[in-house]
C-alpha positions, 0 to 999 in steps of 0.5 A: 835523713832524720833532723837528730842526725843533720851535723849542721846547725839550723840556719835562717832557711831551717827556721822558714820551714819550720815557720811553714804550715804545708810539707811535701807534694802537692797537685798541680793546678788543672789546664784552662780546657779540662776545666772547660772540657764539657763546654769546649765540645757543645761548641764544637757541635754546633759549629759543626751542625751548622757547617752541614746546613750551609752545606746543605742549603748551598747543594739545594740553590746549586740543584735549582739553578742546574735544572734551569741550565739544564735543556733536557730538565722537566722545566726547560722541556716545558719552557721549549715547549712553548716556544714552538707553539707560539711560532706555529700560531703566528704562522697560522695568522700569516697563512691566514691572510686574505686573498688578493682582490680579484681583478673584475675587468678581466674579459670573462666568457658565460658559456651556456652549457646547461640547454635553458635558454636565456641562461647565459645571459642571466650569469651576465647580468648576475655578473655585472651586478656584481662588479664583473665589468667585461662579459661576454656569453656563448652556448656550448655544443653538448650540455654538461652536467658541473659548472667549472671555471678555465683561465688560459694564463697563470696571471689570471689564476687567482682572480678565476678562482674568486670567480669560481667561488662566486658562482658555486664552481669548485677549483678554477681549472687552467686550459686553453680550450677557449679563447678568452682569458676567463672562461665559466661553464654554467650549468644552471640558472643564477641563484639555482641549485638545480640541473639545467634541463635539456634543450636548445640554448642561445647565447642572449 
């Protein structure tokens, strides 16, 4: 309604707005995160990014410790691997030990069977050169072409094998086709590579 037709005479209020330099609307002040906008969201993203790398980081330390845990990772399979070896070495040094000492006065019996006479004696006192302390000799009725080593008993096994091995007989054999504990068969001479040659053979 215009000011010439207001029926009511100014007061103290109508001179106020007079006095006043603004009229009519005016804009509302803008909110604290609009003006912020552009700021707000560079933060955001970085709170983000740095959410994923922790993420990340976290997933690569858990993949570690899964492949230690894990029997069937490459690295576990190398690590059981080894284990094995290490076992089987130390079983090899155990069977590697040395055999008993043999028992050299055990009665053992020189039999000539190589037809060279004096043969028999010759092992004997090759023998008791060598330790052996109960020697006895013997001539076989047919020459033979191997030396071999018997023992009657079992308890005798290990040393008739030492003896064998002394005198270049293969494996020890047990029989008890003659009386004594341990019997060697000689074929040649002490210190000989050759057959013995035919003959008659003695026991001395």
């Amino acid at each position: 309604m215009a000011d010439t037709q207001y029926p009511y005479p100014p007061d103290r209020f109508d001179d106020e707005a007079d006095a006043a330099t603004f009229h009519g609307a005016h804009r509302a002040e803008e909110p604290f995160w609009r003006q912020n906008l552009i700021y707000l969201v560079i933060i955001a993203a970085a709170f983000v990014t740095l959410l994923v790398l922790l993420f990340l980081i976290g997933g690569m330390g858990r993949d570690g410790d899964d492949r230690a845990s894990d029997p069937t990772s490459p690295a576990a399979s190398e690590t059981t691997e080894e284990a094995p070896a290490e076992e089987e070495s130390s079983e090899g040094q155990e069977e590697e030990a040395p055999a008993p000492e043999p028992d050299r006065s055990t009665p053992v019996l020189v039999v000539n069977a190589g037809g060279i006479n004096g043969m028999a004696g010759a092992w004997r006192d090759s023998l008791e050169g060598s330790g052996w302390t109960d020697i006895s000799v013997s001539t076989a009725d047919n020459v033979q072409q191997e030396p071999v080593v018997f023992y009657r008993d079992e308890a005798d096994a290990d040393t008739a094998q030492a003896l064998a091995q002394e005198v270049g007989a293969g494996e020890a054999r047990q029989s008890d086709e003659y009386e004594s504990r341990i019997t060697f068969v000689a074929v040649t001479e002490p210190g000989s590579g050759d057959e013995g040659g035919e003959g008659e053979g003695d026991e001395g």
